[in-house]
C-alpha distance (Angstrom), angle and dihedral (degrees) to the residues before:
residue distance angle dihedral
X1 . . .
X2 4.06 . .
X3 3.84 114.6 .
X4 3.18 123.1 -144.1
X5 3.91 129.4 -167.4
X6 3.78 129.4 -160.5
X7 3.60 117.2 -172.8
X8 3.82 118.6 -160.3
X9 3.62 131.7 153.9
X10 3.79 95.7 -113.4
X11 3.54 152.1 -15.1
X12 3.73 100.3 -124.9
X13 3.57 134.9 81.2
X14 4.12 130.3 27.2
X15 3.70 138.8 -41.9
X16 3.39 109.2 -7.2
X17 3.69 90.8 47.6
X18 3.95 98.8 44.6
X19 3.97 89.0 55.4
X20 4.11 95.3 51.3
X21 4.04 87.9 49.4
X22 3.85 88.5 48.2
X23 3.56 95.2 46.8
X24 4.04 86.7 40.6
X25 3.95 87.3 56.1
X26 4.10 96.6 37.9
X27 4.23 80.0 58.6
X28 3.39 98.1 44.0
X29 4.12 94.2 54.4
X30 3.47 85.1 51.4
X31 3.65 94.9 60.7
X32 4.12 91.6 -110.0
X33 3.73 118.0 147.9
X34 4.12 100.7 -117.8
X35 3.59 112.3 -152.3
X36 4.42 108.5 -174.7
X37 3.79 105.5 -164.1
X38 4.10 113.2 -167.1
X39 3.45 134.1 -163.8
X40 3.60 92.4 -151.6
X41 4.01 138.8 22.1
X42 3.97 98.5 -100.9
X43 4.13 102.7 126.0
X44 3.84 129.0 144.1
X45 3.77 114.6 -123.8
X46 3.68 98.3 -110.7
X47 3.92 98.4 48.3
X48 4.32 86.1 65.9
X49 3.86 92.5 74.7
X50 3.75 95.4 37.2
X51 4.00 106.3 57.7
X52 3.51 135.9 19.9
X53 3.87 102.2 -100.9
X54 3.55 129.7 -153.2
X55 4.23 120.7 -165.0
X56 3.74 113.7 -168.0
X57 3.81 89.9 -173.8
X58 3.60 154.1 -13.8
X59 3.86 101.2 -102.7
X60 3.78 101.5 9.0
X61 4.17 78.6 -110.4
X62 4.12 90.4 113.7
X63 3.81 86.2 164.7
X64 4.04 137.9 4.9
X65 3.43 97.4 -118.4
X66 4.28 109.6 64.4
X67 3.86 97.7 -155.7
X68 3.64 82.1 70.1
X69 3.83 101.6 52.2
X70 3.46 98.9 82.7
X71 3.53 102.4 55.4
X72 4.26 88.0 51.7
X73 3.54 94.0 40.7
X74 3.65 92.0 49.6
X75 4.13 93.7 46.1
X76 3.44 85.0 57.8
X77 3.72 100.6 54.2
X78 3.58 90.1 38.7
X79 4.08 85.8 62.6
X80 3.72 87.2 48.9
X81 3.84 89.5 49.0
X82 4.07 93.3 54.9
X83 3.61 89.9 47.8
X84 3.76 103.7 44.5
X85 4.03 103.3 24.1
X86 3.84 98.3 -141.5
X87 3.46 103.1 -154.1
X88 3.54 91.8 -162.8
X89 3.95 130.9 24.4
X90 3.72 126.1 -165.0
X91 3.92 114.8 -171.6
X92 3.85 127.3 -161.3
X93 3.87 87.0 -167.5
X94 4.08 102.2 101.9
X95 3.90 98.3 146.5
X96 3.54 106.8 103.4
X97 3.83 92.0 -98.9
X98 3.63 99.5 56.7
X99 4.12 91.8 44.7
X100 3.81 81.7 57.4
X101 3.53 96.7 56.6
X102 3.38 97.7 43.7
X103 3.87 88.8 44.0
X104 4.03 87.6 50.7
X105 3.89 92.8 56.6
X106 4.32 94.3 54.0
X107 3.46 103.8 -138.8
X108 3.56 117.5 -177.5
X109 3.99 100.9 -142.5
X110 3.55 103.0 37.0
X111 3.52 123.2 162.6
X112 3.96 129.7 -172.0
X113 3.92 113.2 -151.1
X114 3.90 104.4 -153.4
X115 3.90 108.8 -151.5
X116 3.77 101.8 -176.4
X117 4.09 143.1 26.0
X118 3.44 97.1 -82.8
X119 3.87 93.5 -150.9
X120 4.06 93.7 63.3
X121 3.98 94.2 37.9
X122 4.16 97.5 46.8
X123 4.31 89.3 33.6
X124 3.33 109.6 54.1
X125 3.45 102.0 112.7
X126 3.96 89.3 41.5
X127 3.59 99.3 58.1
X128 3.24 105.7 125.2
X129 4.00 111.9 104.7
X130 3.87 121.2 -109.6
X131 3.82 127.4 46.8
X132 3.40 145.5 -53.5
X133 3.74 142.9 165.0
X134 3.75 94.6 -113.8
X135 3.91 94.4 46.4
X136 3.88 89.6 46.2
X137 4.40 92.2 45.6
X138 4.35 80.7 44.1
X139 3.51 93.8 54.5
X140 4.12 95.7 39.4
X141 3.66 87.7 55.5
X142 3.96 92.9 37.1
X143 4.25 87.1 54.9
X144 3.80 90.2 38.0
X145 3.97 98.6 54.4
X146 4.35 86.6 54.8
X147 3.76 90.6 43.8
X148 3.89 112.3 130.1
X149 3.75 88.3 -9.7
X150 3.89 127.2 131.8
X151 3.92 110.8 -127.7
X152 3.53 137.9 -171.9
X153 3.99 115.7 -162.7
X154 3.22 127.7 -163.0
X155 3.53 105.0 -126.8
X156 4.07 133.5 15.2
X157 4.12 87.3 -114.0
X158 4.10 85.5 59.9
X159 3.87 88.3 46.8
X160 3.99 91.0 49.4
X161 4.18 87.3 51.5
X162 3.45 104.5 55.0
X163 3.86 94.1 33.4
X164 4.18 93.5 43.3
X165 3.65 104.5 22.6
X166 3.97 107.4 22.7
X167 4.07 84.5 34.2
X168 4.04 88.3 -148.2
X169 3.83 116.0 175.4
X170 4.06 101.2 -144.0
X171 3.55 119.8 179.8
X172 3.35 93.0 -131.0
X173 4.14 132.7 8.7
X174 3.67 140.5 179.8
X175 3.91 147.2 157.1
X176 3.52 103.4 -121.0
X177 4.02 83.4 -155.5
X178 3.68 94.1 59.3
X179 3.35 98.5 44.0
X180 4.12 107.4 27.0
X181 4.01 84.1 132.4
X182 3.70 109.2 53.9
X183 4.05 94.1 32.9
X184 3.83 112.7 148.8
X185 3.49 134.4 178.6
């Protein structure tokens, strides 16, 4: 039986959240082993029985000082990962943190689900049209952190942004809404 991992930093809340439990479920009916690692302890009730869940830590704080957080988070997974053998991961942690955890751990069949338009979310602050050394560094970082990386957005508008507007070169991307039938990993 494949297993399949899908890391998100909780279980609680809106979005995010409501597309790792339906991907969870869309596994489970088709007799996958779903594995739900968490950064923090944040799970409804009824999701305990359902999936094999994973909490990291209480708060999703695993240490004061953030620069270190990815490094523990991602020693933890990586114990997970030697024990259970996912044989394919999907993470829900696209902020440049969360891509460097994941990234830390080496996973083979990683996939990044992208949520949002990238360009709004990481620009608000830099809205204003024409160019600027911070806006330009943003956006090399921005296309650098979905270099070479497989992706799965959440919508075809999402797709459009970070292929038109960010002008990131995945290896591999998708709308999961477009294509929720003839999905393969």
């Amino acid at each position: 039986m494949k297993k399949i991992a899908i890391i998100s930093d909780s279980l609680i809340g809106g979005g995010i959240e409501q597309v790792s439990i339906a991907l969870a479920e869309a596994f489970k009916k088709n007799n996958l082993e779903v594995h739900i690692i968490l950064l923090k302890n944040a799970v409804a009730p009824g999701l305990l029985k359902k999936f094999h869940i994973h909490v990291l830590s209480e708060d999703g704080k695993i240490t004061k000082i953030s620069k270190l957080r990815p490094y523990l988070f991602s020693k933890k997974i990586k114990r997970l990962n030697k024990e259970f053998d996912f044989d394919i991961v999907l993470s829900n942690l696209a902020d440049f943190a969360g891509m460097k955890t994941v990234e830390l751990v080496g996973f083979k069949n990683l996939y990044t689900i992208i949520h949002n338009t990238q360009s709004k979310r990481r620009f608000k602050r830099h809205q204003k049209k024409g160019f600027s050394v911070l806006k330009a560094y943003k956006l090399h970082k921005i296309r650098e952190s979905f270099k070479n990386k497989k992706l799965l957005c959440v919508s075809k508008g999402v797709e459009d942004d970070l292929l038109q507007i960010i002008k990131a070169k995945p290896q591999y991307i998708v709308s999961l809404r477009q294509h929720s039938s003839t999905l393969y990993f």
